[in-house]
LUMMARMAR-403951 format. One record per residue (C-alpha): residue number from 0; y, z, x; chain. Coordinates in nm, 4 decimals, always signed. Layout:
N
{NUM {Y Z X} A}
...
***
This chain:
63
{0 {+4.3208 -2.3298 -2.6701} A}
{1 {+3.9189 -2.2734 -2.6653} A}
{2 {+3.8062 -1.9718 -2.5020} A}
{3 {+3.5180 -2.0233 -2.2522} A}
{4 {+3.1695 -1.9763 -2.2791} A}
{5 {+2.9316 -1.8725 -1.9737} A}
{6 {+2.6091 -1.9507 -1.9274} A}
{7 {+2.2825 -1.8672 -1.7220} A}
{8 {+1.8957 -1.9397 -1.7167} A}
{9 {+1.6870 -1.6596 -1.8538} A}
{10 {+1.5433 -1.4745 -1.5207} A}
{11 {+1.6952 -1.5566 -1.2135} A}
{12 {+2.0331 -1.6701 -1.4119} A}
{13 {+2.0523 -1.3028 -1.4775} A}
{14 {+1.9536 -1.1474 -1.1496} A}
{15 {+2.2591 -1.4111 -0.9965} A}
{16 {+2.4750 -1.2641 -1.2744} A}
{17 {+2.4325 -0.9470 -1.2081} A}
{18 {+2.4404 -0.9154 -0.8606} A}
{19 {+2.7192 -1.2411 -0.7557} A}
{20 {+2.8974 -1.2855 -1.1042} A}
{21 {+2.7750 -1.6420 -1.1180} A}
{22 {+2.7517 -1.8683 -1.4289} A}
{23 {+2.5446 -2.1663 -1.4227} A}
{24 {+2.7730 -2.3869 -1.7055} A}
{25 {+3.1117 -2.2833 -1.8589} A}
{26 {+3.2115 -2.4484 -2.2205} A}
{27 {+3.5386 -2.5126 -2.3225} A}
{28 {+3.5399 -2.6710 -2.6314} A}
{29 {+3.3304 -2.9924 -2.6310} A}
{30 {+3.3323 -3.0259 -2.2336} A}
{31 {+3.0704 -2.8162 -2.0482} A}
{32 {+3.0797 -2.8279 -1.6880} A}
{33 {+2.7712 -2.7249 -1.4995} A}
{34 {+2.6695 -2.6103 -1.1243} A}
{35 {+2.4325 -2.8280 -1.0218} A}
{36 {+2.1170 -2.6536 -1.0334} A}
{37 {+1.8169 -2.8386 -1.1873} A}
{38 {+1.7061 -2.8400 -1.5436} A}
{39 {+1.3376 -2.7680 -1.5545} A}
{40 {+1.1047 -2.4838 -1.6853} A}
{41 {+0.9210 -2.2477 -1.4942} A}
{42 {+0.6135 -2.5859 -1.5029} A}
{43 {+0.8576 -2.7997 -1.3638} A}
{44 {+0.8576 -3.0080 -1.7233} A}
{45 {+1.2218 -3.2135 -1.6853} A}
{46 {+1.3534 -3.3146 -2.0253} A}
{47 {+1.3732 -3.7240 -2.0953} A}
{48 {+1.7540 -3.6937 -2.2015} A}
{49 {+2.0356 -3.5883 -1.9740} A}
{50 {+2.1431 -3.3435 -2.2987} A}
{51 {+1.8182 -3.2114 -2.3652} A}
{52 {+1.7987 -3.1112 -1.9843} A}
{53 {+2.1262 -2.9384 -2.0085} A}
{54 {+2.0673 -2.7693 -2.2925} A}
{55 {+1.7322 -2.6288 -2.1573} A}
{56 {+1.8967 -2.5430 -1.8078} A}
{57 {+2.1962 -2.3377 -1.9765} A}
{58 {+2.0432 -2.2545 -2.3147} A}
{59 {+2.2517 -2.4472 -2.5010} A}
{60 {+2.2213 -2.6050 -2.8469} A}
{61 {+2.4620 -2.8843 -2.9549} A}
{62 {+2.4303 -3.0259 -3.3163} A}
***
C-alpha cells in the first residue's frame, strides 16, 4: 500500500498547519484528493489546465 503525502500552500498553508493540522491535498499513489480551496498565486494568475492549477495550489509536480 502507498503511504500518503500531505500537502499545503507556502504561507497561509503553513500558518493552517500549524495551528489546525490541516492539509490542503493528500496523495496516495496516483490519486490526489484536494480541499477545495482555489488554485491561484498571490496576483490571482489561475493556471489554463486543471493539473497545472493543482499542482501550483499544492506544490505538486507530476511527470
Amino acid at each position: 500500500m502507498n503511504k500518503p503525502e500531505f500537502f499545503i500552500t507556502p504561507g497561509y498553508g503553513e500558518y493552517m498547519l500549524n495551528n489546525l493540522h490541516y492539509s490542503q491535498a493528500v496523495k496516495i499513489g496516483d490519486r490526489v484528493e484536494t480541499s477545495g480551496q482555489g488554485g491561484w498565486d498571490d496576483n490571482l494568475q489561475i493556471p489554463e489546465s486543471l493539473a497545472d492549477e493543482i499542482c501550483q495550489r499544492c506544490g505538486l509536480k507530476f511527470a
